[in-house]
N, C-alpha and C positions, 0 to 999 in steps of 0.2 A: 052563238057558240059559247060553252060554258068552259070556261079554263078553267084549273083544278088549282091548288095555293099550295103553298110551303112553309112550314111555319118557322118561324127565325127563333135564335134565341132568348131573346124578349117578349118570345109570347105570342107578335104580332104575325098577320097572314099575310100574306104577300102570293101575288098570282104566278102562275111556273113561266109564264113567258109574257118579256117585256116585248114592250114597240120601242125600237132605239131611234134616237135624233141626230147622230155624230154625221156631219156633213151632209145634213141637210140645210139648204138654206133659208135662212129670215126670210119672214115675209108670206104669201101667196103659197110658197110650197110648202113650208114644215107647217101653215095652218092647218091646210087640206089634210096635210098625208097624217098627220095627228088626228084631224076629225073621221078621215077614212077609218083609222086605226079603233076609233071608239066606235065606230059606226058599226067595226066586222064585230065587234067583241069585247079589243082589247081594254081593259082595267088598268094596265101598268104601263107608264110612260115615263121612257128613262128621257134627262136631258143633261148639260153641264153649262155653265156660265161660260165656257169657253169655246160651245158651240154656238153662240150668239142667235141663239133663235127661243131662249125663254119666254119671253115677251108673244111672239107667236106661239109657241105651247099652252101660257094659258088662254089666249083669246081663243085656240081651238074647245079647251075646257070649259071656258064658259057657254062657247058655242052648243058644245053639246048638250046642252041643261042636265046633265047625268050629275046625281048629287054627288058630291066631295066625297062624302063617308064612303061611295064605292070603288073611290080611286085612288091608285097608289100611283103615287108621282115623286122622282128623283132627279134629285140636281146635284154637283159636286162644286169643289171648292180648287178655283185653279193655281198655278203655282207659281204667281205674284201675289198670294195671299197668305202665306205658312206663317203667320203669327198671332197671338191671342188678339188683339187689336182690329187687324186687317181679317181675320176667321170671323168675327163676331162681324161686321160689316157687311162682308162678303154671303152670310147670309144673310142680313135686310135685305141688301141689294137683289140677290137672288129672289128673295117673296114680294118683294115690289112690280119686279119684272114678271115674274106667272103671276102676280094677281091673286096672290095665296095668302091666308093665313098662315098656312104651314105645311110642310113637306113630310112626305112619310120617310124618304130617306134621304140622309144627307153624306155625300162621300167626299173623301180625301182624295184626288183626281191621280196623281203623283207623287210617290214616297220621298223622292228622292231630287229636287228642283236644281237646275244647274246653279243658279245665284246662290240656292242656299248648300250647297251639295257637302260643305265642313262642316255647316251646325243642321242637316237636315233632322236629325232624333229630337233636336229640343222644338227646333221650325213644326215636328210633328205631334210634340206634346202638348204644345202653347196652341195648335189649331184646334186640338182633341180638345182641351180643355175648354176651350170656346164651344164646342159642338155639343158639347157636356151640358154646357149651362144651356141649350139652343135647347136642347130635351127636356130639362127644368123648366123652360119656360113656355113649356108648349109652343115652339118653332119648330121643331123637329121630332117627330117621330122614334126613327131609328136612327144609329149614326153609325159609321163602315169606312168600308176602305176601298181603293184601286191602282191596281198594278203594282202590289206589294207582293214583295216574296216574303221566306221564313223569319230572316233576319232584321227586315223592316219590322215585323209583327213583333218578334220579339221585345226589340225595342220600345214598341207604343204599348204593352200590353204592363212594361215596368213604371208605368206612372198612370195609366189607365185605370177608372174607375167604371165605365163602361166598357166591357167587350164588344168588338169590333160585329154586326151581326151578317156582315156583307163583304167578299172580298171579289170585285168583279172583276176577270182580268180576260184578255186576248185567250182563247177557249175553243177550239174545233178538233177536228180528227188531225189536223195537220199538223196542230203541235196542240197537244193535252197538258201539258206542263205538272204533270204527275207529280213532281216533289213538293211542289205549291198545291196541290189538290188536296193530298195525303196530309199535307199538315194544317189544312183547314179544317177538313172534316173530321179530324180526331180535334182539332180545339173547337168544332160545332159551330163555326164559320161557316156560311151558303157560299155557295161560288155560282156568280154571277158571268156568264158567258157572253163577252160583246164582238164583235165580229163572227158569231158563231156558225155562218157560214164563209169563213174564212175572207179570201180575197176571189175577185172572178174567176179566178183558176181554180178553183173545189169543182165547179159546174164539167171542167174539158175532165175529170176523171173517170177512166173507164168503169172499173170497179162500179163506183158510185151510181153511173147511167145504169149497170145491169140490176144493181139492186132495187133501185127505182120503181124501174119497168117490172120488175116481179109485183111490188106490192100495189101497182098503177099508185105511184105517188112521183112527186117531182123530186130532182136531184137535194131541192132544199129541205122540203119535208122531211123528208129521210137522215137527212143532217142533224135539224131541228129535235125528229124524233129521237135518235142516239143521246143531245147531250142530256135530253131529259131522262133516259134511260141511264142514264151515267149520276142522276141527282143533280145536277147542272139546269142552273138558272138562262135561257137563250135570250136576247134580245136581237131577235133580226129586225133591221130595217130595211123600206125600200120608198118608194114615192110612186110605184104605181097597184093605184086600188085594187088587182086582180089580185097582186102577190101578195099585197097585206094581206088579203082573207086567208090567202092560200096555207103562209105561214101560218095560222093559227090551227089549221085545217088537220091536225097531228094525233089528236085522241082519239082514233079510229083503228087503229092498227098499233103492231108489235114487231119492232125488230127482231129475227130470233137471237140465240146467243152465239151463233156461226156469224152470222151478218155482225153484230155487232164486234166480233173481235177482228173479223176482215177492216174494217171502218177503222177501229184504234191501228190497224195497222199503215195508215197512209200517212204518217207521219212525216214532216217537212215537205211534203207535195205541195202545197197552195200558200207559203207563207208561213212567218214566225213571230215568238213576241218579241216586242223589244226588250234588251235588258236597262229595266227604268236606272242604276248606277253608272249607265254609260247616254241616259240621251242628253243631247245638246239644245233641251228645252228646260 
């Protein structure tokens, strides 16, 4: 299966749809379902230090003998780390645990940390500036963000020396979060889509099931296909080998523009994002 790329700000390519790891667990399953994931296709392999399964992501990597050079691989910086100190650390730690020289992307997990929640703008400058030097020193790739809205960006963007080329956030028909879209794509920000087929609940929507069925595609596909129709980065995940392939299974077909404005209309049906200023993480 050949995925198609998106090229970021910096130049670099990046595949249109990632394999996600968030709650999968260490060990025996996020090996597999990561080796599945290279096995169908996949190139891109999002993970974060705070999903505790790095360490099995790269042993799936090595597993594969697929060389580095064709793999984009993502990890984030969680949020008992927002300072230049603990940011720099926090990625060793992370290339120790995949077994990597270096990551193509590196994110910001959380704008907004409940510990640090009165000095979060500097907590996010002192990590940037560490991610800064990680790109200097060939550790990192690219370096981005997640679950930042306008006004977090604004903020990192006044002491930023790199722009942000990644902002991945909670992303589906159910909630689009169109003010954070629009102001990525005019500052030339990718938006990276994770739970992209929302919560189990996308799957019981009517709508969705008849559109499917027209194109003989499954309820996710159809999903999948929209947010790439939209310029949206997907990262579905799952832990069984059929729907791995499945989800990748997308470049065969076209939503028309009838279908697709039906789809942006299901709006708060299957879940929403959190607002990162209010969580109690």
């Amino acid at each position: 299966m050949n995925v198609l790329n998106y090229k970021l700000n910096n130049g670099m390519s990046i595949p249109q749809i990632g394999f996600g790891t968030w709650q999968t667990p260490d060990g025996d399953v996020a090996e597999s379902s990561v080796l599945h994931a290279l096995e169908a296709g996949y190139r891109h392999i999002d993970t974060a230090a705070i999903y505790g399964n790095e360490e099995s992501v790269g042993r799936a990597i090595k597993k594969s003998g697929i060389n580095r050079e064709e793999l984009f691989i993502t990890t984030k910086l969680w949020n008992n780390n927002h300072s230049y100190e603990k940011a720099k650390a926090a990625i060793d730690e992370s290339l120790k645990k995949l077994d990597l020289d270096y990551v193509d992307l590196y994110l910001i997990h959380w704008p907004n940390p409940l510990e640090i929640r009165e000095t979060y703008v500097e907590g996010n400058a002192e990590s940037w500036r560490a991610m800064e030097e990680a790109v200097a020193e060939g550790k990192v790739k690219a370096i981005g963000v997640s679950n930042f809205h306008p006004h977090h960006l604004d903020e990192l963007l006044k002491t930023a020396k790199i722009k942000p080329a990644i902002n991945q956030i909670f992303l589906n028909p159910s909630d689009s979060q169109p003010e954070i879209v629009a102001y990525c794509q005019k500052k030339d920000i990718l938006l990276e889509a994770y739970s992209p087929l929302g919560t189990g609940r996308i799957f019981e929507i009517t709508e969705l099931q008849e559109i499917a069925a027209r194109y003989n595609k499954t309820v996710a596909q159809v999903v999948i296909r929209w947010s790439l129709q939209h310029g949206f980065l997907p990262l579905p995940k799952s832990v069984t080998e059929s729907r791995i392939k499945e989800n990748l299974d997308v470049f065969d077909f076209e939503l028309t523009e009838a279908d697709m404005e039906k789809i942006n209309g299901l709006t708060s049906q299957a879940g929403s994002a959190l607002n990162p200023d209010e969580t109690t993480f």
